[in-house]
N, C-alpha and C positions, 0 to 999 in steps of 0.2 A: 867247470864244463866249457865255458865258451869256447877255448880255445883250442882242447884238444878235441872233444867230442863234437863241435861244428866241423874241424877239419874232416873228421871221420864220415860223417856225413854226407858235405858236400865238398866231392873230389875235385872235380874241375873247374867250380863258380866259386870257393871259398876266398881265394883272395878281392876277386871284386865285390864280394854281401859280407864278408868280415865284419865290417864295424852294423852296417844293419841287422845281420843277426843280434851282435853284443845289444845292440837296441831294443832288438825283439825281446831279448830274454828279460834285460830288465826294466819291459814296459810297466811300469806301476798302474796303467788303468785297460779296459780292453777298448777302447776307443784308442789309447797310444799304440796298442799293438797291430791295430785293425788299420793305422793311418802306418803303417812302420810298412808292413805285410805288402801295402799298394805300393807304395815307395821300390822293396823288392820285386814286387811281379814287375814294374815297369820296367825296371834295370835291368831285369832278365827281360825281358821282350825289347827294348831298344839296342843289346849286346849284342854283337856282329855275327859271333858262332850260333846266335839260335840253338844253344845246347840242351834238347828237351830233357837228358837227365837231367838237368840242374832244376827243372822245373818240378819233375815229379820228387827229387830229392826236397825241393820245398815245400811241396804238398804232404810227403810223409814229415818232414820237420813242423808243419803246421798240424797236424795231426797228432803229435807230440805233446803241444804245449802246456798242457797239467802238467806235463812232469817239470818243468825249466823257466815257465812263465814269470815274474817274481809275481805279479799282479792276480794271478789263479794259485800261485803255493799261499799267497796271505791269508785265503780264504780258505783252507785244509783247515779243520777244526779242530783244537791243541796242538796248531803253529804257534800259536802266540806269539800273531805278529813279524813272526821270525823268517828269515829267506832259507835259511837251512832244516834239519826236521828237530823240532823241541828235543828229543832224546842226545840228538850231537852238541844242541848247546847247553843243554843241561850236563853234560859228560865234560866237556870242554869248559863251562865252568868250578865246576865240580874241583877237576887236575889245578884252573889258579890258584883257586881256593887254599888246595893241598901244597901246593909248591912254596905257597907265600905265607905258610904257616898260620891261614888261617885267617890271611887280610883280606878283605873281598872287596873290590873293586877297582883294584889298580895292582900291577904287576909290578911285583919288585924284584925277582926271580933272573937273573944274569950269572948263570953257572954254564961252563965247557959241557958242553954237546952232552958227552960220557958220560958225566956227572946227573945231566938231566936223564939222561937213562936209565941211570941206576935209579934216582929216585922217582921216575915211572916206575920202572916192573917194581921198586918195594910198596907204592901204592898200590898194583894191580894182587902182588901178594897179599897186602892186608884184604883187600876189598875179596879176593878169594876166599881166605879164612873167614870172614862176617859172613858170607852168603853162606860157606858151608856151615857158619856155629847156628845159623838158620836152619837152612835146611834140616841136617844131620846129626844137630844138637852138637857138634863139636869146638872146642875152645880154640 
């Protein structure tokens, strides 16, 4: 997210709160965010344009931050811990798992792009047929 969905947000302040956003997002406590946050209002009120979109785009971006926070995602309950949501890294470990024939915890997996294609979608096939011999009773 930081870098294309900060740009989208803020259109004409983004290169100067660039890296204070990337800040904001990964404040680990809400005291680092709440000292990150003043840091921007100030940089936006000492900035020569006085550009009040950029102010009210901070204000909806700070109204935001459950979704992007890492210090408010930790506390989502069956994050476990994690910055991303439990379901992407358990899928994402899941595929090295699969690729590495079943090693787990270090990646040994260096096949051409294509190659790993192909042995995604035959994972995504088997993992279809198990849901459907679930579901559907089929083998």
């Amino acid at each position: 997210m930081p870098d294309s969905g900060l740009k989208g947000i803020f259109n004409t302040g983004y290169e100067l709160l660039k890296s204070h956003l990337t800040l904001m997002v990964h404040a680990s406590s809400k005291s680092d965010y709440e000292r990150i946050l003043i840091l921007v209002k100030n940089l936006l009120e000492a900035w020569r344009s006085k550009n009040y979109q950029d102010k009210e785009d901070l204000g909806h971006f700070q109204s935001l931050r459950s979704n992007y926070s890492e210090y408010m995602l930790k506390e989502i309950i069956g994050n476990r811990g994690l910055h991303r949501s439990a379901v992407s890294d358990q899928n994402h470990s899941s595929i090295l798992i699969y690729l590495n024939e079943g090693l787990n915890g270090k990646n040994m997996y260096y096949q051409h792009p294509i190659t790993l294609i192909t042995d995604l979608l035959c994972r995504q096939k088997a993992q279809i047929n198990k849901t459907n011999g679930i579901l559907f009773g089929q083998a």
